[in-house]
C-alpha positions in Angstrom: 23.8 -8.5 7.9 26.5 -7.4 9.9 27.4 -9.5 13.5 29.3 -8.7 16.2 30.0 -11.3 19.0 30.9 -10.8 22.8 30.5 -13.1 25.5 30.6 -12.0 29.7 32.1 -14.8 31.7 31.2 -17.4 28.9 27.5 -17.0 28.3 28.2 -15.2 24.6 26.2 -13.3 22.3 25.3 -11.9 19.3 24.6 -8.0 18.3 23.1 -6.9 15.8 21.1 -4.3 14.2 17.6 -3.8 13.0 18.5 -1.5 10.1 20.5 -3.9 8.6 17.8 -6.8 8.5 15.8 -7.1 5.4 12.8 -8.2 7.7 11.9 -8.8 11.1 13.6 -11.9 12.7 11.4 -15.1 12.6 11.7 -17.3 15.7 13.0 -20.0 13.5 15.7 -17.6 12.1 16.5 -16.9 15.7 17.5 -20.7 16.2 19.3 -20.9 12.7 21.7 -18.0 13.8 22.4 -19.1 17.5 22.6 -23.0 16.5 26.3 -23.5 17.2 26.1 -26.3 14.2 24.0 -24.7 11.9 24.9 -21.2 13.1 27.0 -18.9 14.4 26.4 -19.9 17.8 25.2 -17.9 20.6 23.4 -18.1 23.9 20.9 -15.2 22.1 20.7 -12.6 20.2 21.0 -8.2 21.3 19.3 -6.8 18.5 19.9 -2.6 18.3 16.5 -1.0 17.7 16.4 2.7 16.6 16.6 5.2 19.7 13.4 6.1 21.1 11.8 10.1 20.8 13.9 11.1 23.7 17.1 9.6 21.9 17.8 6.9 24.4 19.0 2.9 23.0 16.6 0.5 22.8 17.5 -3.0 22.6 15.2 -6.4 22.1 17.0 -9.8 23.7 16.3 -12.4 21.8 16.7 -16.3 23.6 18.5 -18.8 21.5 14.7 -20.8 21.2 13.5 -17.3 19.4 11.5 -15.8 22.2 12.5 -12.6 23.9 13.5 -11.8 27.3 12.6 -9.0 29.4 16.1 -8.6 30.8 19.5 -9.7 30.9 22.6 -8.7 33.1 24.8 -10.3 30.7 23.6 -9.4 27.9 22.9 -5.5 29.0 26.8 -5.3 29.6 27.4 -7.0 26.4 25.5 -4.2 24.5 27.3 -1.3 26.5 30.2 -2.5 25.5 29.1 -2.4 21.7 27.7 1.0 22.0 31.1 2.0 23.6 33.3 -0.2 20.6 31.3 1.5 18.2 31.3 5.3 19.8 28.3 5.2 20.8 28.3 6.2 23.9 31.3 7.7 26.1 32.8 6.7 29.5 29.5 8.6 31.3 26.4 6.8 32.6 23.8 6.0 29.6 20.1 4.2 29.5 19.0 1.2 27.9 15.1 0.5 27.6 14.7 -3.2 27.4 11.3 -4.8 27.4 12.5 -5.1 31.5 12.4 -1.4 31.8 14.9 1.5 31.9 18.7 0.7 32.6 21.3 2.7 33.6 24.9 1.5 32.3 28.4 2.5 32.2 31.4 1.1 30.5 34.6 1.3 32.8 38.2 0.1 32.9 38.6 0.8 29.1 35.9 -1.2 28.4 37.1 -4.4 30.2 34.3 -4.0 32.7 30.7 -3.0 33.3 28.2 -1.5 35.9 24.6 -2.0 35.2 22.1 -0.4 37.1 19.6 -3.4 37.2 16.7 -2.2 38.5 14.8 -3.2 41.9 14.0 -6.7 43.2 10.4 -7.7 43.8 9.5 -10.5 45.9 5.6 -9.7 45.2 3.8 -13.0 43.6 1.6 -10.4 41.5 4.7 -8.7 39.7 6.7 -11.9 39.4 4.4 -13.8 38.8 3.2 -16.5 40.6 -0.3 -17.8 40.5 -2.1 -18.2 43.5 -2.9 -15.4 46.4 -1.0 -12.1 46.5 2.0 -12.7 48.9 6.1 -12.6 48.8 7.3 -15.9 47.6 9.8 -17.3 50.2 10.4 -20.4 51.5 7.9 -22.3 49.5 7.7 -25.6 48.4 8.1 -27.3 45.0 8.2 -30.8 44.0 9.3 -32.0 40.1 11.2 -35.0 38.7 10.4 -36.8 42.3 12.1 -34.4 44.2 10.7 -32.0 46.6 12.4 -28.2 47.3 12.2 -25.1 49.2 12.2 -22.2 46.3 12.0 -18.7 46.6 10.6 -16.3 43.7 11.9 -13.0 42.4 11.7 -10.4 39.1 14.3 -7.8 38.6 12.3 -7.2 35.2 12.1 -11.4 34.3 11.5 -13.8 36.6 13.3 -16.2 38.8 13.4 -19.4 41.5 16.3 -19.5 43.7 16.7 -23.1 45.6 19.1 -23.3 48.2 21.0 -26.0 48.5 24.3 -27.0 50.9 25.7 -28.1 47.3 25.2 -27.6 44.2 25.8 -29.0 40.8 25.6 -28.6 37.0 23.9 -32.0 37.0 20.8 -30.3 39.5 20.8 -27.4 37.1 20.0 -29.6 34.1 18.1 -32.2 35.8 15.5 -30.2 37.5 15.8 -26.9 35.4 13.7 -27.9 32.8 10.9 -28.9 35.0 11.3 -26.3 37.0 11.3 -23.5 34.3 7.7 -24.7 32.7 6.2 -25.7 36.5 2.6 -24.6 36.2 2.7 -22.0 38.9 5.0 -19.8 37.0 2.7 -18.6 34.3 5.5 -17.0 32.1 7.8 -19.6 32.8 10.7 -19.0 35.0 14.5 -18.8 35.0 16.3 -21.5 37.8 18.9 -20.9 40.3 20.5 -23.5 42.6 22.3 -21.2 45.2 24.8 -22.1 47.6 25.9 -19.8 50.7 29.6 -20.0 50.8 29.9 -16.9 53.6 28.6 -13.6 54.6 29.5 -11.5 51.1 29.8 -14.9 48.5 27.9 -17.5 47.1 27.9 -20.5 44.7 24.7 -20.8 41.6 23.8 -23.4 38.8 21.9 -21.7 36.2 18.7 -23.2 34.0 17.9 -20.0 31.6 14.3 -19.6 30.9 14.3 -20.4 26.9 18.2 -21.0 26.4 19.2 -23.6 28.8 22.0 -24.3 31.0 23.6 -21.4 31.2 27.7 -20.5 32.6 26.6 -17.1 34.1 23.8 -14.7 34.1 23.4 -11.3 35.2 19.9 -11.1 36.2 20.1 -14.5 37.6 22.8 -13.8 39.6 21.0 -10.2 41.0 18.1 -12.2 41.7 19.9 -14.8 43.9 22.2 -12.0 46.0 18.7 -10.4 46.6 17.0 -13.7 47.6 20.4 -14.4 50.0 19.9 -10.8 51.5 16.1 -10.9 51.8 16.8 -14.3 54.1 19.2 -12.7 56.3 21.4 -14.9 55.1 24.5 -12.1 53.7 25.2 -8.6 53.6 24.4 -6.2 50.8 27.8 -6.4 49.1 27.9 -9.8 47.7 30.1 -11.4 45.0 28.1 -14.4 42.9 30.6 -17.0 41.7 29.0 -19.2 38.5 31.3 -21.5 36.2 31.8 -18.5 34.1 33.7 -16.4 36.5 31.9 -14.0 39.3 30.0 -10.9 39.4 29.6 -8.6 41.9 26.4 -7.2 43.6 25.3 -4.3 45.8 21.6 -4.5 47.1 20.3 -1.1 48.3 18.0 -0.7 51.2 15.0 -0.6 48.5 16.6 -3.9 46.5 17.5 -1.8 43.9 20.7 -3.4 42.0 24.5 -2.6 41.6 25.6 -5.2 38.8 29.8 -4.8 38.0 30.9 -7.6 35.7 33.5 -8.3 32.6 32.5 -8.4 29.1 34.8 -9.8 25.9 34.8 -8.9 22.9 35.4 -11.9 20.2 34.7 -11.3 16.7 32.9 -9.5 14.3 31.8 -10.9 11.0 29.1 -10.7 8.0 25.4 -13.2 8.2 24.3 -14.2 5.1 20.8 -15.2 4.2 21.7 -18.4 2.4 22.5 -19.6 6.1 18.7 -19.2 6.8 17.0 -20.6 4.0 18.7 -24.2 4.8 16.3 -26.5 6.5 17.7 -28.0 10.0 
């Protein structure tokens, strides 16, 4: 079983392909492989699926605790950058159907960076979602671990809560993160941002990913917070999203669709073998 491993501004990944597993992945196998003890180690798995009927990839994100994700930024740049190692796919604009919906990506700067058409913000409790009436979440409050917030909700195709704070820290992320992610109103559980405005075009998050942790960048989670900033009046559409991993940068369009631009590295590439999995943890 054949690997290939990336990372984009240190949250890292594994591809692979479906036609070269023996069986479907087990959620257990999915934690064997990304365990960085017991493992490779990864912060998930991109597992190739064969095109669809109108000959388009299709890719399945798997989360380092085995469940999949709708959506990733990172991880959508990370398997461009594959299908354009492995001649894929040229220079031009391509689509990606995730279980998120259709993406638009292309591969740029010889393959040292990305652009991802993410998709459109929704701020709509029913399409996030949110329980309680239909409404856009903004400016709510949320109280876990003793503390009380003001959180603001959002789904670019997975689904989000952006705090802002006048600082932030790693320590919030992980403190509050994991309440935050299983909080009852958030019936599919939720991925966490602490956001910090820093000016007009920049700002500062601490990420809790929903089902892999804390998390040195994010893609989605850092479209979701440039849209959240925007929504607020708080900066322009053109907006770059500093994390510990590095920074992406953001364009929000006048219907919240978004412009993702980002690195990607490629590390290694390597062989999986099925003796790793049949250890017991």
């Amino acid at each position: 079983m054949k690997f290939y491993k990336y990372h984009a501004l240190g949250n890292d990944y594994l591809v692979m392909r479906a036609a070269d597993l023996p069986a479907p992945f087990t959620p257990e196998q999915v934690q064997r492989i990304c365990h960085r003890h017991f493992g490779i180690g990864s912060d998930g798995i991109l597992l190739q699926q064969a095109k669809n009927s109108e000959g388009q990839q299709v890719l399945t994100i798997y989360n380092p605790d085995g469940s999949t994700a709708e959506k990733s930024g990172n991880g959508l740049r990370i398997f461009s950058r594959f299908l354009w190692d492995q001649h894929e796919v040229a220079d031009e604009p391509f689509v990606i159907v995730t279980e998120g919906g259709l993406v638009r990506a292309q591969v740029q700067d010889h393959g040292a960076q990305v652009t991802v058409e993410m998709g459109t913000v929704s701020f709509d409790s029913e399409v996030i979602p949110v329980v309680g009436p239909k409404r856009e979440v903004l400016r709510e409050s949320i109280s876990v671990d003793g503390a009380t917030f003001e959180f603001n909700a959002a789904t670019i195709g997975n689904p989000h809560c952006v705090i802002i704070r006048d600082r932030i820290s790693a320590d919030d992320a992980k403190r509050f993160g994991p309440h935050l992610e299983v909080e009852p109103r958030f019936p599919n559980r939720t991925n966490v941002q602490f956001m910090e405005i820093v000016d007009r075009n920049n700002i500062r998050i601490e990420i809790w990913e929903r089902g892999a942790g804390y998390t040195l960048a994010s893609g989605s989670s850092s479209s979701a917070s440039a849209a959240v900033a925007y929504r607020l009046g708080l900066c322009d559409r053109e907006i770059a999203v500093h994390m510990p991993g590095g920074t992406i940068g953001i364009r929000i369009e006048d219907d919240f669709s978004i412009l993702m631009t980002g690195g990607v590295t490629r590390v290694a590439e390597g062989e999986l073998f099925d003796e790793m999995l049949r250890w017991s943890m």
